[in-house]
N, C-alpha and C positions, 0 to 999 in steps of 0.2 A: 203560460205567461210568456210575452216574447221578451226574448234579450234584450231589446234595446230598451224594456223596461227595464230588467233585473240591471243590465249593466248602469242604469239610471240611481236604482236605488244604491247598487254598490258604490257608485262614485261621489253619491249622496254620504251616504254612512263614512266612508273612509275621510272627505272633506274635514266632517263636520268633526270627528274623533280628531284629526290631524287639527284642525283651529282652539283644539279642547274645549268644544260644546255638546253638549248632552247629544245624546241620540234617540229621540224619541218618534213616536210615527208622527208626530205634528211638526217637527223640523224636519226630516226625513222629506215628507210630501212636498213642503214649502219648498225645501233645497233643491229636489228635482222637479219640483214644475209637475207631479200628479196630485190626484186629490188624496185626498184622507180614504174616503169613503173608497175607494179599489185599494191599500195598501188592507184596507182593511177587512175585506171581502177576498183577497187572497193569501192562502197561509201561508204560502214560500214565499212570499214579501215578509208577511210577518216575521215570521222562521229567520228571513236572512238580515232581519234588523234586529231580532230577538240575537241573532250572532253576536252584530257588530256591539250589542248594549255590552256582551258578556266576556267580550275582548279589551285587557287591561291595555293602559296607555305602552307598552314594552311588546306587544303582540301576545302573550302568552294567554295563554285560558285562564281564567279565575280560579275553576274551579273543572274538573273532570263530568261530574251530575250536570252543569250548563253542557256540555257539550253534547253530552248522552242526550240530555233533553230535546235540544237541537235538531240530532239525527233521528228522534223518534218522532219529532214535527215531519222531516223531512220523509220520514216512511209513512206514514202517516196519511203524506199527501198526494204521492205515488201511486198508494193502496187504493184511496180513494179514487184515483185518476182510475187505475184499472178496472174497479168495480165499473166506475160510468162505462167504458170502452164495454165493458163486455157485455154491458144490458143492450147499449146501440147494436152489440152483433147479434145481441138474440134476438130484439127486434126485428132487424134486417131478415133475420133467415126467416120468421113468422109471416114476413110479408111478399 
């Protein structure tokens, strides 16, 4: 995903928490100007709104398990990311 999306959503999220309005992917999308349909097709968007939901109005975590949860979207997604990369090298060398 490029930054200038992520940095989209983040300044989305932080707005919307900062005005004290929900944060859901349907305000989220509206506030930055992407659709639904890519927050939603990508999991580190999800993950990084799935944050902002779990961030009380003081900054602090709610809860510790939100956070975990979080960082195990975010491995998660990494994981995936490598699996792809490493099937395109195996291809590559096949051809």
């Amino acid at each position: 995903m490029t930054s200038p999306t992520l940095n989209q959503i983040e300044r989305a999220c932080a707005d919307l928490a900062r005005n004290g309005h929900p944060i859901t992917i349907a305000k989220v999308a509206e506030h930055a100007g992407i659709s639904r349909s890519t927050i939603y097709r990508n999991p580190e968007l999800r993950a990084l709104i799935e944050h902002h939901r779990q961030v009380a109005p003081d900054g602090s975590m709610t809860t510790i398990t939100d956070e975990l949860a979080t960082l195990r979207q975010a491995v998660q997604t990494l994981a995936d990311t490598v699996r792809h990369h490493d099937a395109q090298l195996r291809q590559l060398g096949r051809g």
